[in-house]
N, C-alpha and C positions, 0 to 999 in steps of 0.2 A: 619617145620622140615628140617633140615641138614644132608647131607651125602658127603662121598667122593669118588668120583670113580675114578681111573684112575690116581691119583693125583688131583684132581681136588672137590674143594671144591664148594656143588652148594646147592639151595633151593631144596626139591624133585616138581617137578612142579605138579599141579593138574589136567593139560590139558595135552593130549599129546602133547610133545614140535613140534613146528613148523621147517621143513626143514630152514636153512639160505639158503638165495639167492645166486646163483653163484657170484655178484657181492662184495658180502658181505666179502668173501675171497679175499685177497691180492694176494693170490701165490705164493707169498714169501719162503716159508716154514720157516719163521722164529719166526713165531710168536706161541709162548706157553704161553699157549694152542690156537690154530687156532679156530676159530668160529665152524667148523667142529671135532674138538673132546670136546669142549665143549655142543654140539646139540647132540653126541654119551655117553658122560655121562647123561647127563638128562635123553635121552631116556632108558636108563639102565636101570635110578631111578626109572621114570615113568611105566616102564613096572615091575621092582622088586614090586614097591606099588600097583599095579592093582591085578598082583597074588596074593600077599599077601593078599587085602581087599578080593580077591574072593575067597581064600582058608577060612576065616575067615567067608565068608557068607557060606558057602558050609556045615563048622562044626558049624552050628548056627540049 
C-alpha cells in the first residue's frame, strides 16, 4: 500500500523504519527530499498503520 506524506510519495513500511546514518546525509541541504525527511515520512506512515491496525484490534 501507498501513501503520501509531506509530498513525498512512499511504500507504508511494515517494520518500523530504520534511523538513516549520519553519513548517509550530504548536508547539502539541497537535496529533496533529504534521507531525513524521507525516514520522517515513513515513520508517520508506520506509526498512522500501527494505530490504525490496533484501533481495529481493540473494536474487534
Amino acid at each position: 500500500m501507498f501513501t503520501t506524506i509531506n509530498g513525498i510519495r512512499l511504500r507504508i513500511p511494515t517494520e518500523e523504519p530504520v534511523a538513516p546514518e549520519s553519513s548517509d546525509c550530504c548536508g547539502s541541504g539541497s537535496c529533496c527530499p533529504c534521507v531525513w525527511d524521507y525516514y520522517r515520512a515513513e515513520q508517520k506512515a508506520w506509526l498512522a498503520q500501527k494505530e490504525q491496525k490496533q484501533e481495529q484490534e481493540s473494536n474487534q
